[in-house]
Wavefront OBJ file of the C-alpha trace (Angstrom):
o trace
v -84.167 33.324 24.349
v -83.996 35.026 27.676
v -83.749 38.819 28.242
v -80.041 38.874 29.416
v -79.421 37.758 25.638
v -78.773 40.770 23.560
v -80.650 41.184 20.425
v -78.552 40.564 17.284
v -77.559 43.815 15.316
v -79.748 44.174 12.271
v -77.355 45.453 9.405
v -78.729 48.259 7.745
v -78.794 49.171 3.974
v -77.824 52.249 2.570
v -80.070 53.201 -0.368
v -77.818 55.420 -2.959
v -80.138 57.818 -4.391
v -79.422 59.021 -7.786
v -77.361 57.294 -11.343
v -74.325 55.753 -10.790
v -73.124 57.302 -14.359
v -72.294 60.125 -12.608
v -70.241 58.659 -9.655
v -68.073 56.875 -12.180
v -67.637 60.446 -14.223
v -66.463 61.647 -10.714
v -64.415 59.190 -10.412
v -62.838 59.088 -13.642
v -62.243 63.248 -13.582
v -60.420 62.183 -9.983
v -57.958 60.113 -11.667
v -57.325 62.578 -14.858
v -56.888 65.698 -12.526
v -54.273 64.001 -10.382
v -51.040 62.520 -11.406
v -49.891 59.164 -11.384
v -48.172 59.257 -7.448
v -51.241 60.763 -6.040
v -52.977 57.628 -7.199
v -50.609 54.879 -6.049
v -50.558 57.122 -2.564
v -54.096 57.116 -2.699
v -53.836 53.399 -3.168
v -51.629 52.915 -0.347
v -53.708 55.360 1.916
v -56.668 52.975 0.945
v -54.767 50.620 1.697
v -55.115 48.393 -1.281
v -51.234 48.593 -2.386
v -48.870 47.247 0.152
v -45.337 48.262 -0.105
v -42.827 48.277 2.476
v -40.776 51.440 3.107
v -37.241 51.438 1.585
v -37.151 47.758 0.052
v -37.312 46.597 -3.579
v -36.539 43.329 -5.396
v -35.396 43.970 -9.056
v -36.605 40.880 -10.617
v -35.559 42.253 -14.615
v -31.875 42.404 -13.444
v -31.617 39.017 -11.876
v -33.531 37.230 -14.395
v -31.313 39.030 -16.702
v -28.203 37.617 -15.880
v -29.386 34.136 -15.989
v -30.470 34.383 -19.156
v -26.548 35.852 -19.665
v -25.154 33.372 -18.135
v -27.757 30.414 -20.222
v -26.502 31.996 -23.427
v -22.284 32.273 -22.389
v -23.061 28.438 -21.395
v -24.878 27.554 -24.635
v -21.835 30.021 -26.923
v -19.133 28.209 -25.244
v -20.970 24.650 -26.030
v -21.156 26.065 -29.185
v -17.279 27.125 -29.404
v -16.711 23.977 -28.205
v -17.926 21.663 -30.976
v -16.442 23.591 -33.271
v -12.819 23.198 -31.782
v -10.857 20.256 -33.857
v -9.013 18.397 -31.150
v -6.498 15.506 -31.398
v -7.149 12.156 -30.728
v -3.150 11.261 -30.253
v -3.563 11.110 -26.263
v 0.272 11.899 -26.200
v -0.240 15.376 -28.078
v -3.248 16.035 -26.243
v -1.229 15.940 -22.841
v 1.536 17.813 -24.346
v -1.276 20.657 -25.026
v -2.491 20.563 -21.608
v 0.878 20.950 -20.311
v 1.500 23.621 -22.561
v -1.865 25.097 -20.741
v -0.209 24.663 -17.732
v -3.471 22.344 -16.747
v -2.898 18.810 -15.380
v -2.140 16.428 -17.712
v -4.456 13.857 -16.249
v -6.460 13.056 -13.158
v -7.659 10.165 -11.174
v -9.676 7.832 -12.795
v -9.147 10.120 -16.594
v -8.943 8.549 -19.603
v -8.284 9.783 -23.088
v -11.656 9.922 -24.091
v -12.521 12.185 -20.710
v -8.992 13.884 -21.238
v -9.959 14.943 -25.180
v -13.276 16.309 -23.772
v -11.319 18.221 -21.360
v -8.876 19.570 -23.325
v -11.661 21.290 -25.874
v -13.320 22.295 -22.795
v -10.632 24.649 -21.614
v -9.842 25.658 -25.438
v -13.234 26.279 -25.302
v -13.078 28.970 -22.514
v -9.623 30.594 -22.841
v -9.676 30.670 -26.516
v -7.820 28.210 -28.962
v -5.050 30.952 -29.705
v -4.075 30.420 -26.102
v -2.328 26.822 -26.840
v -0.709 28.755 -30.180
v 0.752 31.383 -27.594
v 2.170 28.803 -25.328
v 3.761 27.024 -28.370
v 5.391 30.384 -29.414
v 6.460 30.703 -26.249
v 8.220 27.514 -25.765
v 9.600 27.651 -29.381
v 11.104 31.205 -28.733
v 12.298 29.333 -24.786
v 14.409 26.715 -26.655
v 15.967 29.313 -29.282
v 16.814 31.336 -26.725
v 18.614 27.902 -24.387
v 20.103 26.862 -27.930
v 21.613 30.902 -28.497
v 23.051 30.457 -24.543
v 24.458 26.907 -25.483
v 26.336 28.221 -28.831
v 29.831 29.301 -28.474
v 30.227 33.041 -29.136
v 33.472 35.173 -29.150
v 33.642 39.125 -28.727
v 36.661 41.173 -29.362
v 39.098 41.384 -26.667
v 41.538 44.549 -25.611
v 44.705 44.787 -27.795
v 46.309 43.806 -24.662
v 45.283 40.376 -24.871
v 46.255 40.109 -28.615
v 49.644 41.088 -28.096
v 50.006 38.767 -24.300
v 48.463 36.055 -26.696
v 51.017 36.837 -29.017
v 53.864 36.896 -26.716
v 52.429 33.432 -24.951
v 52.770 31.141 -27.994
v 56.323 32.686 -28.653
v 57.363 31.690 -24.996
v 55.720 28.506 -24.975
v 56.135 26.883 -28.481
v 60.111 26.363 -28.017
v 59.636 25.055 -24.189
v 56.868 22.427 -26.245
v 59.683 21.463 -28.835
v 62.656 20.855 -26.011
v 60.037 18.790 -23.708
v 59.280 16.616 -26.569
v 62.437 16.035 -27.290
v 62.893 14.874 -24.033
v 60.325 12.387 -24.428
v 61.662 10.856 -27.832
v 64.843 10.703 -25.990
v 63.231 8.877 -23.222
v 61.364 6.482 -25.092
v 64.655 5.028 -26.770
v 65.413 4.092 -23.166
v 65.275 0.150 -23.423
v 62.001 -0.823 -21.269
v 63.905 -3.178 -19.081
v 66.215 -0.143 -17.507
v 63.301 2.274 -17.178
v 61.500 -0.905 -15.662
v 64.232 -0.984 -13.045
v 64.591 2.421 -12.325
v 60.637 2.273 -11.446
v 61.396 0.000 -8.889
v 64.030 1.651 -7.355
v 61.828 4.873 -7.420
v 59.125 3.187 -5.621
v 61.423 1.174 -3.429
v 62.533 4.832 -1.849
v 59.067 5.739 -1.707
v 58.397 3.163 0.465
v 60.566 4.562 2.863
v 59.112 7.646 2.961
v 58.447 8.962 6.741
v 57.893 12.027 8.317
v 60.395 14.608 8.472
v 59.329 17.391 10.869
v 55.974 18.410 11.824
v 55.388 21.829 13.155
v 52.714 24.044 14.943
v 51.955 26.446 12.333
v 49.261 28.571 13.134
v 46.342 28.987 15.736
v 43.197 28.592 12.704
v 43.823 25.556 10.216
v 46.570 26.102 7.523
v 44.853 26.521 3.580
v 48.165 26.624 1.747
v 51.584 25.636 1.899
v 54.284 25.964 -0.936
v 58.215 25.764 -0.889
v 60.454 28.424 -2.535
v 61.713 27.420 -5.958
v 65.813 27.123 -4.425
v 63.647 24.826 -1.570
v 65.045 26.351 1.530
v 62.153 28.510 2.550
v 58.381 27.458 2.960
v 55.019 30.012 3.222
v 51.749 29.029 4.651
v 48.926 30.481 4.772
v 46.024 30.327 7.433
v 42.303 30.918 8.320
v 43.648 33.134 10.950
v 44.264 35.730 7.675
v 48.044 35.319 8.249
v 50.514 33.956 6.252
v 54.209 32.978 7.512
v 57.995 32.596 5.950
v 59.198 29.632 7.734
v 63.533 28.243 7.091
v 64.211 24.666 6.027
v 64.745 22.057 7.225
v 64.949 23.372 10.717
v 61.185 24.941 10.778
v 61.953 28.436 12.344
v 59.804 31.361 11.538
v 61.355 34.023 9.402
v 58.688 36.779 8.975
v 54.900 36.742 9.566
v 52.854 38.507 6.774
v 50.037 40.838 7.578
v 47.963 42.401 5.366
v 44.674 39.729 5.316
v 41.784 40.092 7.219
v 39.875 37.405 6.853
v 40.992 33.564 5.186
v 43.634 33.221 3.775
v 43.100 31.118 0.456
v 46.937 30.747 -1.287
v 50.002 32.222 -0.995
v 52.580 31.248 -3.927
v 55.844 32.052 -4.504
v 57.282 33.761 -7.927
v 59.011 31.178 -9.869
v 62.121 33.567 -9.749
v 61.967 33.975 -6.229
v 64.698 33.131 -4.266
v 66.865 32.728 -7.609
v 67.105 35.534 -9.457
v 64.818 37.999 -8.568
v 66.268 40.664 -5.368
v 64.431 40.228 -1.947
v 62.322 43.907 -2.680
v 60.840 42.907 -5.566
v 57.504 41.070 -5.924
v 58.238 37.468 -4.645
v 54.772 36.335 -3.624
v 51.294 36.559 -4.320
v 48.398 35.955 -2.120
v 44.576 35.600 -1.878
v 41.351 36.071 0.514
v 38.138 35.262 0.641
v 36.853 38.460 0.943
v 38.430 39.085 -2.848
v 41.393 40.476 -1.926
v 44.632 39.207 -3.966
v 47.725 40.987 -2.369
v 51.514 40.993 -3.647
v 54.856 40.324 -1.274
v 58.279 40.758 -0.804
v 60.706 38.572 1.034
v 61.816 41.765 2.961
v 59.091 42.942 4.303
v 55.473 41.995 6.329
v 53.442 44.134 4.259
v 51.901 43.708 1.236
v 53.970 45.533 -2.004
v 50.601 46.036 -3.769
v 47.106 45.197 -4.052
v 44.780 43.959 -6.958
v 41.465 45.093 -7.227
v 38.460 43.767 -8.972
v 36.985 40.787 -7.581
v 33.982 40.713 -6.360
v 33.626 37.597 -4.214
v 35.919 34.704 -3.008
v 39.268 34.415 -4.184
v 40.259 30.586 -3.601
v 43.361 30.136 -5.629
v 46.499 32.186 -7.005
v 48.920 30.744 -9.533
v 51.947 32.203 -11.283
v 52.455 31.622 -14.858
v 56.099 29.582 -15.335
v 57.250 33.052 -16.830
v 56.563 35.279 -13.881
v 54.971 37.840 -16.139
v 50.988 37.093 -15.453
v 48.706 35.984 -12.544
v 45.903 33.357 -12.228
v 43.158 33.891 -9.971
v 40.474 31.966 -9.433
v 37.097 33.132 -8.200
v 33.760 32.082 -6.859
v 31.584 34.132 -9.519
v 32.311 31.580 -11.730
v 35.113 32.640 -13.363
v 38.653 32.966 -13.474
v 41.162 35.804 -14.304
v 44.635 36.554 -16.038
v 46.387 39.414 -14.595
v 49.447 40.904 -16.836
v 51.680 42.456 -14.152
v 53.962 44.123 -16.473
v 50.820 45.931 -18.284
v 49.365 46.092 -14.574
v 45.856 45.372 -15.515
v 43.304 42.798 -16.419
v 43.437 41.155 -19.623
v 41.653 37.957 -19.570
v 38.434 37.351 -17.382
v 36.703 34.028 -18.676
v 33.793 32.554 -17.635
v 33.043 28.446 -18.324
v 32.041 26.592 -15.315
v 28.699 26.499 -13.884
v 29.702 27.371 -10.372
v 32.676 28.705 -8.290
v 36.748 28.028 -9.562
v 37.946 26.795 -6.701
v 41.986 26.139 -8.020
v 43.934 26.544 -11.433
v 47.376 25.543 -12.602
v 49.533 26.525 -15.457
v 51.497 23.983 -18.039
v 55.053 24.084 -17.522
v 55.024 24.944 -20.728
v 52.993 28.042 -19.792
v 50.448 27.433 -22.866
v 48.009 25.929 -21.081
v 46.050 26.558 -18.328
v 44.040 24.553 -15.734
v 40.995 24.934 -13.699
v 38.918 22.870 -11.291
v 35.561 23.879 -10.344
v 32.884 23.519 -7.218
v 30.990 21.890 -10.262
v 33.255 18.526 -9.971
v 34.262 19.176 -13.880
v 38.097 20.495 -14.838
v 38.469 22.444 -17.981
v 41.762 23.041 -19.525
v 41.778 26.112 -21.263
v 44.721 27.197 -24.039
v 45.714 30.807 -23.324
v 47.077 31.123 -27.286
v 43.447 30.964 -28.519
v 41.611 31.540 -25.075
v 39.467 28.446 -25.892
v 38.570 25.101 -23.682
v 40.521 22.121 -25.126
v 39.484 19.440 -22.726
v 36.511 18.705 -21.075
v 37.484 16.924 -18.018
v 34.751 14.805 -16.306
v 34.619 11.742 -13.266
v 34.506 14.014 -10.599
v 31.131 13.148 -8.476
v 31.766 16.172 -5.757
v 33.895 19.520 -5.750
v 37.792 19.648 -7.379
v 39.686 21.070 -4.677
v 42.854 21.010 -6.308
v 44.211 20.417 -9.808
v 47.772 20.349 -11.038
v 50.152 19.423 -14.480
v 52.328 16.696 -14.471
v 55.846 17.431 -13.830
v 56.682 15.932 -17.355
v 53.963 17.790 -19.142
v 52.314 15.220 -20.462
v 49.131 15.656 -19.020
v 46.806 16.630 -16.111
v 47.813 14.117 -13.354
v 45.393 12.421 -11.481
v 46.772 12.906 -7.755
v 46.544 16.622 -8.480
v 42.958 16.690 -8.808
v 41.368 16.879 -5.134
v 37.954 15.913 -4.436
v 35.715 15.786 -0.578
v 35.153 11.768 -1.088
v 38.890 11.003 -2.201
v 41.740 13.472 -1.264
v 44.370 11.317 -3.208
v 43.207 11.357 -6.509
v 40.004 10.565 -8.806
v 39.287 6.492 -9.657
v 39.823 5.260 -13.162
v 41.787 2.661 -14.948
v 44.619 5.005 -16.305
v 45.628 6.529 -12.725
v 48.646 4.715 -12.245
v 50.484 6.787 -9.425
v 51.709 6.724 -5.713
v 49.639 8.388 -3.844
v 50.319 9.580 -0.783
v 47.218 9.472 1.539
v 46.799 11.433 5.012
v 45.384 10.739 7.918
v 43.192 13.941 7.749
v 41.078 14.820 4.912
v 44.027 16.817 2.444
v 43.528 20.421 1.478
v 46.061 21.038 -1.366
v 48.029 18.027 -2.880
v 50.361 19.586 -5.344
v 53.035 17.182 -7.798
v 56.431 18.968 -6.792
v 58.221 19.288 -3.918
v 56.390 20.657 -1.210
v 54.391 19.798 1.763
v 50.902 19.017 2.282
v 48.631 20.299 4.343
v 45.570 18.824 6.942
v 42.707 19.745 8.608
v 44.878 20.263 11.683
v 47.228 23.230 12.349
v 50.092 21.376 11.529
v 52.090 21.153 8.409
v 53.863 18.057 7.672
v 57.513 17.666 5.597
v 58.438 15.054 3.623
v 62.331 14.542 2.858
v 61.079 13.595 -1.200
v 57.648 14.787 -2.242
v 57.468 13.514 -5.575
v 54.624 11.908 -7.625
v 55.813 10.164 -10.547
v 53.833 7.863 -12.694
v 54.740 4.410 -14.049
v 54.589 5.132 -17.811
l 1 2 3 4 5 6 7 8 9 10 11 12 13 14 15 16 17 18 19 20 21 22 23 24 25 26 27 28 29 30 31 32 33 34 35 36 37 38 39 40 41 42 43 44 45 46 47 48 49 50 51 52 53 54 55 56 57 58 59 60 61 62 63 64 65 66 67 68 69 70 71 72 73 74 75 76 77 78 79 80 81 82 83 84 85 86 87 88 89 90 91 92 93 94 95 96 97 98 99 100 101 102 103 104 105 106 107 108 109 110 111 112 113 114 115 116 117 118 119 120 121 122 123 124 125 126 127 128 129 130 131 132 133 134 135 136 137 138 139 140 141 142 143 144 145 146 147 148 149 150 151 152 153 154 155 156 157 158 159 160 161 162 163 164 165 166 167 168 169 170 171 172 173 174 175 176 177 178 179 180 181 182 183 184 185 186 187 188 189 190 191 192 193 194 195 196 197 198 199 200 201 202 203 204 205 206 207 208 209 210 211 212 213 214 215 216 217 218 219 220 221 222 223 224 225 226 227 228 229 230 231 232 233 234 235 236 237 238 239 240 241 242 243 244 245 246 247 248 249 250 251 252 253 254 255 256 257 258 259 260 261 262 263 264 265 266 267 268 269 270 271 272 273 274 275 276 277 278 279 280 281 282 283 284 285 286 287 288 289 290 291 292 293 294 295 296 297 298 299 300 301 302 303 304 305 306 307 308 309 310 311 312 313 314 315 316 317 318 319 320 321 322 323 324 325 326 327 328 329 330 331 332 333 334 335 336 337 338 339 340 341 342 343 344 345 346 347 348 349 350 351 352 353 354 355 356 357 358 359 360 361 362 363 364 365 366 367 368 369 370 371 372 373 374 375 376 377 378 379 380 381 382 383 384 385 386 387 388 389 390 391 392 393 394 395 396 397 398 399 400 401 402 403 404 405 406 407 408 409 410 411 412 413 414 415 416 417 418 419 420 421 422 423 424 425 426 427 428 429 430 431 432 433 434 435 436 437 438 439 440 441 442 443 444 445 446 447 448 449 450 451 452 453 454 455 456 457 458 459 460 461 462 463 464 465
């Protein structure tokens, strides 16, 4: 070892001098006289405890919900085998769709779907799938209430128009069929004939006149009952009096603001009723139904109270009531003598686009957006005929002249203006060249797209019965 080298350090011992009994009693009367913190910071001074400032991990609490959530798993195992599930697969999907839960999914089958079935019974509870079966039971009692017919009691109003209906329209009913009887003891061979003749005429229909009516397309178009006047109505929200057969305007009517749906004339007018009183009766879309005079540009009066699109107006053969038709579904009988509302019935499932009136005047007509026709008898205010071939809108609907039924040609649809198809619609049809708006069974004209209106010298529709 050389002398740079530095001597190793000899550790020395210390030599305690005295019993240790009485270090430990020291130490022991240390611990009693101070309180449990002093001792842990004595520990941490010492430096045998080493905790961090300000962090702690609580084991209990974790550990505790584990075991929480070991025990929900092993109750709702539990649960499980106790629920009584069916093996029908069919009734099993039914209760999963009851659950609102898929009824199956990729690569399922009935075994997997039973096991999945008591596996969600399981968690939401089995009364859950009784719920949902109340629920649908008390759904389909409450469809079946809204299918049932049901009747509330009308205004004394109606009663007594009812009333007054079936005594105006039962002898009309007895004279036109005693027409009939007296036209079916025609021999076949002359009525034969006097087909042929008709449609022989017919065949030589042309146009008459055509005239400029308005700047907007015309809606509506009807001639006076004594057929020597004609009103139209526009989009343009007016509606004009025009002379025939030479097509000059008479008198423009203003009182519209918007379309103009129908304008009819009172099936008095021009015969017996005096130019100032009511001789027309219009409609708008923005619900507006007005009434005219043949003297005058403005409206007489005005009839309030619906809400949304009037499409159609119709007069009822005895002048007394109104017919309007509305897009809330509905349509509405107006008694102009009581000068109020007494009938407003509901039946089709979407707007009421047009209506007619028997000649009769017991029944009434109606053709819906819903491409179904309902004929409706206003003596009992129910729906006697269901009327049904229709595969778009009815446009336009209309009685046979005869009163034998609803003709064909009068009911209007987008994909066939002259008429529905079937095997019993026997009639001339007359089709334009422009997609018709109105086709009515009486004299009259018929209206286009364009803003023309078109005469015919004979605008007849007669079937071949």
């Amino acid at each position: 070892m050389s002398d740079d080298e530095e001597a190793p350090l000899v550790k020395k011992t210390r030599i305690f001098y005295g019993s240790l009994e009485e270090k430990e009693r020291e130490r022991l009367g240390r611990e009693a006289s101070g309180s449990g913190k002093d001792s842990v910071k004595a520990g941490i001074e010492a430096g045998n405890i080493n905790i961090s400032s300000g962090e702690s991990l609580e084991l209990e609490e974790r550990v505790t919900e584990r075991q929480s959530e070991v025990l929900a798993d092993f109750e709702r195992r539990k649960r499980a085998r106790q629920i009584t599930v069916s093996t029908d697969d069919a009734e099993v999907k039914a209760c999963l769709r009851a659950l609102r839960e898929p009824i199956t999914l990729f690569g399922e089958g009935p075994a997997e779907r039973r096991e999945r079935l008591r596996n969600i019974l399981s968690v939401v509870g089995p009364d859950a799938l009784k719920k949902s079966k109340k629920d649908d039971e008390k759904s389909k009692r409450s469809q079946e209430e809204c299918q049932q017919t049901w009747y509330h009691e009308g205004p004394t109003t109606l009663k007594e128009a009812r009333l007054w209906l079936a005594r105006y329209s039962l002898p009309r009913a007895v004279k036109r069929l005693e027409d009939a009887r007296a036209h079916r003891e025609i021999p076949e061979s002359t009525r034969t004939v006097r087909t042929q003749e008709l449609h022989k005429t017919l065949r030589n229909l042309n146009n008459f006149c055509s005239q400029i009516g308005d700047d907007r397309p015309i809606s509506f178009c009807q001639f006076s009952p004594n057929s020597k006047m004609l009103v139209t109505a526009s989009w343009s929200g007016l509606c004009k009096l025009w002379n025939v057969p030479d097509c000059t305007l008479v008198r423009t009517l203003r009182g519209h603001n918007t379309h103009v749906g129908a304008i009819c004339f009172h099936p008095q007018a021009t015969l017996t009723l005096e130019d100032s009183d009511v001789n027309m009766a219009s409609c708008a879309a923005d619900g507006s139904v007005k009434l005219w005079s043949l003297d005058s540009d403005v409206p007489v009066a005005d009839i309030e109270g619906h809400s949304m699109r009037v499409a159609r107006v119709a007069w009822h053969p005895s002048g007394r009531f109104l017919g309007t038709t509305c897009y809330d579904n509905s349509w509405r009988l107006w008694d102009l003598e009581a000068q109020e509302e007494i009938l407003h019935q509901e039946g089709h499932s979407k707007g009421v686009h047009d209506m007619q009136f028997h000649p009769d005047g017991s029944l009434a007509a109606t053709g819906g957006l819903d491409s179904f026709g309902r004929i409706w008898d206003l003596r009992t205010g129910r729906c006697v005929m269901f009327l049904e071939g229709h595969l778009k809108e009815i446009y336009s609907i209309d009685f046979s002249p005869n009163g034998q039924g609803v003709d064909p040609p009068g009911l209007v649809s987008p994909e066939d203006a002259g008429g529905p198809r079937g095997k019993a619609h026997r009639h001339l049809l007359l089709r334009p060249h422009l997609q018709a708006l109105d086709v009515r069974m009486r004299r009259g004209g018929m209206t286009t797209r364009r803003n023309r209106m078109t005469f015919y010298v004979t605008f007849y529709f007669y079937g071949n019965t």
